[in-house]
N, C-alpha and C positions, 0 to 999 in steps of 0.2 A: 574447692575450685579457686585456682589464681592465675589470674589474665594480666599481662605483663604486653601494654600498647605501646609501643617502643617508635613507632614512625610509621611511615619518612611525614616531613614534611611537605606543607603545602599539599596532603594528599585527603580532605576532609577531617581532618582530628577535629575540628572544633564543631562538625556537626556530631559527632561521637561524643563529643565529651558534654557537650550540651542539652542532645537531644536523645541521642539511645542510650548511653550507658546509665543516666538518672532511672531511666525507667525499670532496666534492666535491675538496677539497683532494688528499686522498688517492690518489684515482681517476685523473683529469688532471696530477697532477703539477705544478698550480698555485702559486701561494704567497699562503695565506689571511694577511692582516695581522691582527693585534691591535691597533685604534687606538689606547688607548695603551699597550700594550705592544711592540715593535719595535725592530729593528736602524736602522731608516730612516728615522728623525723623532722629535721628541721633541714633543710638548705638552704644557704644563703649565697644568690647567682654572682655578687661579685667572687666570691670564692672557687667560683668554680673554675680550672683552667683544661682539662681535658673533658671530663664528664660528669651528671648527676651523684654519682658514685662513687669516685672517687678515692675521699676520705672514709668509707663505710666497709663493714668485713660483716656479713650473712644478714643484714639488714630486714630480712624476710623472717626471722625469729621477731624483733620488733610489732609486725605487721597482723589481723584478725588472721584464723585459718583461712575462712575466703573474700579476695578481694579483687577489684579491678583497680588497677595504678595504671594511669596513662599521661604520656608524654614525648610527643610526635619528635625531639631530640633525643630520646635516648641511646638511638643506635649512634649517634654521632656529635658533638655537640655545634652548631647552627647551621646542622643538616650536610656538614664537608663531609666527604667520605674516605677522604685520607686519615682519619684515627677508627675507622670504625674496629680495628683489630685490638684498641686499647679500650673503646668504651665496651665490646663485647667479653673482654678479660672485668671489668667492673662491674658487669652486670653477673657475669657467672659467679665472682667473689661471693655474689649479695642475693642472689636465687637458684633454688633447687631444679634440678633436670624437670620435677613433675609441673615445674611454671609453662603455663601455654603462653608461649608467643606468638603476639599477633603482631604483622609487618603489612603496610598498605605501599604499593608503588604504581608508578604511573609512568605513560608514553614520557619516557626520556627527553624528548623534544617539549611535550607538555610542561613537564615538570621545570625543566631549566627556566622556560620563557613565563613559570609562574613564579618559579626565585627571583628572577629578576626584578620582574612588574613589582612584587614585594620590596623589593630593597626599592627603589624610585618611591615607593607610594608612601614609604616610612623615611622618606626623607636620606636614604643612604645614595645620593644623585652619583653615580658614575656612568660613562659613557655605554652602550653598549659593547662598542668594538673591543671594550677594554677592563668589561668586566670577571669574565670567564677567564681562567689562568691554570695551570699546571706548574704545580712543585713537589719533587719529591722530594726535598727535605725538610715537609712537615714543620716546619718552626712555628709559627703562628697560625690562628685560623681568621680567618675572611680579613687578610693581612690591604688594608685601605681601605677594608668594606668592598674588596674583592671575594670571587667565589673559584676557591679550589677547586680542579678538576680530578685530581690525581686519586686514582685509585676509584673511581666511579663503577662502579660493575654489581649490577642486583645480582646473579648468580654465588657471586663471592661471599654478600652478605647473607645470604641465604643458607649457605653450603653452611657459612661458619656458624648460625645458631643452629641448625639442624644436627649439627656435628655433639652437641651438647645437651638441649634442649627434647624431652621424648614430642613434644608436640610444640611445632611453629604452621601457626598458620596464616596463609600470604594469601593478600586479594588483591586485584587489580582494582584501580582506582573506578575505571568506569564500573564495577562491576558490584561499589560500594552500597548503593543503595538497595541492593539485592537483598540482602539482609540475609538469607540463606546459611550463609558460616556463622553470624552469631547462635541460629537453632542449633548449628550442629556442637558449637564451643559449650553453650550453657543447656543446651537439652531445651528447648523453648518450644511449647505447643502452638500450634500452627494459626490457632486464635491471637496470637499475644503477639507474632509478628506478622499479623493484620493490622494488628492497633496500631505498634509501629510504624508501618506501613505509611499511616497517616502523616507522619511528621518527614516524608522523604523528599519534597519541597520546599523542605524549609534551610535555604542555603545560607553560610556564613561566610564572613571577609573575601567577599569578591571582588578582585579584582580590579580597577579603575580601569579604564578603557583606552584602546589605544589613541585618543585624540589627547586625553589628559597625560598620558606617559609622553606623548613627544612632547604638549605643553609646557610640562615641567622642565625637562630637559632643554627645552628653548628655553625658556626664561634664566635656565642655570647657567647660559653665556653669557648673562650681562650680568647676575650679581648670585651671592650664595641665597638661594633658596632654603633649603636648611636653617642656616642663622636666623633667617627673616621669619620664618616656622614658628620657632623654637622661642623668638621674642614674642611672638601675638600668642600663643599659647599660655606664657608668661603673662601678658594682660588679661584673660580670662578667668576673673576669681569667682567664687560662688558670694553670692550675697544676697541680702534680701532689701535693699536698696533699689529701689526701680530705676531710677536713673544707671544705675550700675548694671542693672541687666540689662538696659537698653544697649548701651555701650558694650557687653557682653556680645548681645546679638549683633551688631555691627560688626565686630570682631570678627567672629565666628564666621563671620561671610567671606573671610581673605585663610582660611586654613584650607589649601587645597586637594588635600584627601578627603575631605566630607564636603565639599563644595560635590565634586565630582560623582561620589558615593552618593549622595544624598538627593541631588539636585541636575547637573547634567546628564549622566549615566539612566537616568529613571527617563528622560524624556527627549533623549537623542537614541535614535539608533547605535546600539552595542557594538564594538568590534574590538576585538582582543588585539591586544599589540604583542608582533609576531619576531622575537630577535633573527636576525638573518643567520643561516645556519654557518656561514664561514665565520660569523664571531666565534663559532663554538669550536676549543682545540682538544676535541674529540670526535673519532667516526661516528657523528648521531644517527647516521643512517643505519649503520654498523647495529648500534644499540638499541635501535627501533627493531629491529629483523628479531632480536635477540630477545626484549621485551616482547614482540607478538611469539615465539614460539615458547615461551616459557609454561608450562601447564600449570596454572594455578588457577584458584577460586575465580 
């Protein structure tokens, strides 16, 4: 059995990679990979300039008979979907038809406006209006810390591993904690994804809220934010100096991703910040009709 978790982004991987697929590991007797942690390859991400794979030719001889390898870039590398035609020529170099692919996507509109919040929340501060872009000559990827639109289309990406691959299997994001397609991927008895079950509440990197996304973005008019980040980050050493951890936790109180995360988001009322749909130069309405009539998991 080998399970080949390929994406998209922002679509749950990190509750997968956290919460089910250890157990799954556990259960079957599998061997869950740590991309890049592992006995069986090494990559190093300044090297990368198109994909995972790259530099690699059948890489899947390297690897146990059964494995799960996951890595919510792999169809693309920082989720662009203009090379998805060159990272799926990299992946087929380096795995056999019988790899199952599994692909998670989501309400198109969902998905952009959690790219986004993502980039603000990691410090990549561009405007709305200005961040979403189309280019079809591919030259660079998230060129300013922008996000390619060119070539956006779940059906395409779908057609093209199914075109290779004897089994891709596609869930819709809400439909993730269902759990249902992993019984059918690893054969799992009906008891074990009960157990699972248990841990479908347990959400990771959510989101900052829409009061902290416009915050940010305000405060990025008067000075860089970022810079400012990135120095208090830098005064944060671990030590075992009390006066040092004091001054730690002082610190710590001006990093505005875990202020937010940790602190206002727990005890303000939640509302997700929503990009307005004309930022986006794409029909999302178009690809919302499109994403609902797709039949999958």
């Amino acid at each position: 059995m080998k399970l080949l978790h390929i994406g998209l982004g922002k679509c749950g991987s990190t509750f997968l990679q956290k919460e089910i697929f250890p157990e799954i590991e556990k259960k079957i007797n599998i061997n869950y990979l740590r991309f890049f942690n592992n006995d069986f390859f090494k990559i190093k991400k300044s090297e990368i300039k198109y994909g995972e794979f790259e530099k690699s030719k059948n890489i899947e001889k390297l690897l146990p008979n059964d494995f799960i390898l996951s890595n919510e870039g792999l169809f693309s590398r920082h989720w662009e979907f203009s090379r998805i035609h060159k990272n799926f020529q990299f992946i087929k170099d380096n795995f056999s038809p019988d790899t199952v692919i599994l692909i998670i996507i989501r309400n198109p509109y969902d998905l952009l406006n959690s790219i986004y919040c993502h980039s603000i929340q990691t410090m990549n501060i561009v405007k709305p209006e200005n961040f979403f872009y189309i280019d079809e000559k591919e030259i660079k990827i998230r060129e300013k810390g922008k996000f390619n639109l060119y070539n956006f289309d779940y059906p395409k990406l779908i057609s093209l591993y199914k075109g290779y691959f004897k089994k891709v299997v596609v869930v819709k994001y809400e439909n993730l904690q269902n759990l249902q397609y992993l019984k059918d991927i690893f054969n799992l008895d009906n008891e074990f994804i009960n157990e699972l079950n248990t841990k479908i509440n347990i959400f990771h990197n959510k989101t900052i809220s829409k009061f902290g996304i416009n915050f940010i973005l305000f405060l990025n008019n008067f000075f860089d934010v970022k810079k400012s980040q990135i120095f208090i980050r830098k005064l944060i050493k671990q030590s075992d100096n009390k006066i040092m951890n004091i001054k730690n936790k002082i610190f710590f109180q001006f990093l505005l991703r875990e202020f937010f995360q940790n602190k206002f988001d727990r005890f303000i009322p939640y509302s997700k910040y929503r990009i307005k749909k004309e930022y986006i130069p794409i029909d999302i309405d178009n690809e919302i009709k499109k994403y609902n009539l797709l039949q999958v998991k």
